[in-house]
C-alpha positions as CSV (number, residue, x, y, z in Angstrom):
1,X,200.9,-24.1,55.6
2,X,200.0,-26.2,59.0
3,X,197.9,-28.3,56.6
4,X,200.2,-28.9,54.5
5,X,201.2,-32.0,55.5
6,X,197.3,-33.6,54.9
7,X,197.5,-31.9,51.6
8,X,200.5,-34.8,50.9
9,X,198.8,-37.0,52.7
10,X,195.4,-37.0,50.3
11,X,197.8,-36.6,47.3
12,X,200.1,-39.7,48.1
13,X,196.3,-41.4,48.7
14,X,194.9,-40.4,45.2
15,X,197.9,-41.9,44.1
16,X,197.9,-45.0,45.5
17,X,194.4,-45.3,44.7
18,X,195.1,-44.9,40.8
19,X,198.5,-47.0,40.2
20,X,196.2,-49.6,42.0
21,X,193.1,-49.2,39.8
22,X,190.8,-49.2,42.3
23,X,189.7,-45.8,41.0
24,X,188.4,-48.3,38.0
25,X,185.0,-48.9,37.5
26,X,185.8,-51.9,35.5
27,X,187.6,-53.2,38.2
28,X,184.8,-52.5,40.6
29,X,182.6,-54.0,37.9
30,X,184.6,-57.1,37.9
31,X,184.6,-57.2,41.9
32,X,181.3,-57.5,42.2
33,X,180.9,-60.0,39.7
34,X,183.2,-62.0,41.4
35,X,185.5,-62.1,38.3
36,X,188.7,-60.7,39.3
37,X,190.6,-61.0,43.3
38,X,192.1,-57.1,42.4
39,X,189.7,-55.3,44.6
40,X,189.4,-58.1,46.9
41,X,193.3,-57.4,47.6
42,X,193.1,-54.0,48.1
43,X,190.6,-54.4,50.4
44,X,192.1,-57.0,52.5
45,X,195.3,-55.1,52.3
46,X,193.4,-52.3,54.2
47,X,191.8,-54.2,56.5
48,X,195.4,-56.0,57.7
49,X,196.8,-52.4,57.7
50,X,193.8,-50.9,60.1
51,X,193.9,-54.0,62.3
52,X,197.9,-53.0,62.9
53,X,196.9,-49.3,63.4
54,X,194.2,-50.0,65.9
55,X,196.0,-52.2,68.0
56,X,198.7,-49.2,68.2
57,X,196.2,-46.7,68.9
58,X,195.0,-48.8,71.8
59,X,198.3,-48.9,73.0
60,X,198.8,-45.3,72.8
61,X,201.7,-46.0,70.9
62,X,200.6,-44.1,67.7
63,X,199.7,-40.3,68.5
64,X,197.7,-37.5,67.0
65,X,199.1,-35.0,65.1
66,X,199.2,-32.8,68.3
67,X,200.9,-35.7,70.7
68,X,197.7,-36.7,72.3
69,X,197.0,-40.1,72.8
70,X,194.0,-41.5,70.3
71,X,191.1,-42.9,72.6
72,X,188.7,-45.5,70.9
73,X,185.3,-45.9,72.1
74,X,183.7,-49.2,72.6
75,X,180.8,-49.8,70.2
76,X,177.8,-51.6,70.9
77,X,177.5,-54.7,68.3
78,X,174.4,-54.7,66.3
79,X,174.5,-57.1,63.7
80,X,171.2,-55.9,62.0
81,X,172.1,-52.1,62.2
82,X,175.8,-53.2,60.4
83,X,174.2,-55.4,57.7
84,X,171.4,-52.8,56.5
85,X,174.7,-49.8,56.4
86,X,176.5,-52.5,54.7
87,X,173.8,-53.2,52.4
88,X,172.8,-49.3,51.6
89,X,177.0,-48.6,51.1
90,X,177.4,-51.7,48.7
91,X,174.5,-50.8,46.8
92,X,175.2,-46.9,46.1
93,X,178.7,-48.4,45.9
94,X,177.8,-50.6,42.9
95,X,175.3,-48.5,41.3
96,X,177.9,-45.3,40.9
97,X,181.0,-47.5,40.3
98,X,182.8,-45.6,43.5
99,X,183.2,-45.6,47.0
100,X,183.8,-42.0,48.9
101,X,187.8,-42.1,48.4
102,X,187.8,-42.8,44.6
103,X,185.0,-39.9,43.9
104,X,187.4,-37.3,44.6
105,X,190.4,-39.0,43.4
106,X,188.4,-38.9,39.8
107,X,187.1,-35.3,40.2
108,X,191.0,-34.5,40.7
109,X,191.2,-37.0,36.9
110,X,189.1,-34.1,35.8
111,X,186.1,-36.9,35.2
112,X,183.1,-34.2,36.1
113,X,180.3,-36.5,35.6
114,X,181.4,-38.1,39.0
115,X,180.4,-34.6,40.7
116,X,176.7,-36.1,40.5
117,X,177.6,-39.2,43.3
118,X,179.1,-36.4,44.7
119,X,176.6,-34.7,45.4
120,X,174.1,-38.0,46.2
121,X,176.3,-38.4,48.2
122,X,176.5,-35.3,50.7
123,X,172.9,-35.5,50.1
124,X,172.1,-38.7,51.7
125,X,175.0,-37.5,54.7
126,X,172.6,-34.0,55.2
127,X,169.6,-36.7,55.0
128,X,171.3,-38.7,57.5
129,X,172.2,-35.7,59.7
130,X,168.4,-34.8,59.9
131,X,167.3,-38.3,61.2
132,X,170.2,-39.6,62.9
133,X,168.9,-38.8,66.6
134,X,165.6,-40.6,65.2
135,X,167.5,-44.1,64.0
136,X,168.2,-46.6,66.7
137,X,172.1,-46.2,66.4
């Protein structure tokens, strides 16, 4: 029952996700071919929205769900380290059709064929696991 409330939280998301489309391969197809701004929205829209939430977690004005105040580390930049994730995330992006969110949003469309990214992609998190200490990160 405690969990409830994340429950509502990841429905209300799968939602959002689908009246938007950007559970759509065709839109993510169109994205990448630089035919359509859709996906281009949604993602700025998210961007704008985290830039407002980080600034309030900063400020400790924004809480976790116990009352503690959110700490952020600072990261070390690395622009060669962000380009190759950026580069391995696009590509599995664009060669499944879906990014982490949709995949589960579509297994709860009952689209089962999607359980295959699925698991690629808890494989290639295990695979990372195993040689994270290894990377320099």
């Amino acid at each position: 029952m405690k969990n409830l409330k994340f429950l509502l939280l990841g429905v209300f998301f799968g939602i959002v996700l689908t009246k938007s489309e950007a559970i759509s391969w065709y839109r993510i197809y169109e994205m990448f071919k630089f035919q359509s701004f859709h996906m281009y929205g949604i993602i700025g829209s998210a961007v704008a929205v985290s830039m407002v939430l980080m600034y309030f977690f900063k400020n400790g004005t924004i809480k976790d769900y116990l009352g503690n105040q959110i700490t952020i580390k600072e990261k070390k930049k690395g622009f060669i380290k962000t380009l190759v994730g950026g580069t391995i995330f696009g590509l599995g992006w664009a060669l499944a059709g879906a990014c982490p969110a949709p995949i589960f949003v579509l297994i709860g469309h009952g689209i089962f064929p999607i359980m295959i990214v699925l698991i690629g992609a808890m494989l290639g998190t295990f695979i990372y696991g195993l040689l994270s200490n290894k990377l320099p990160n």
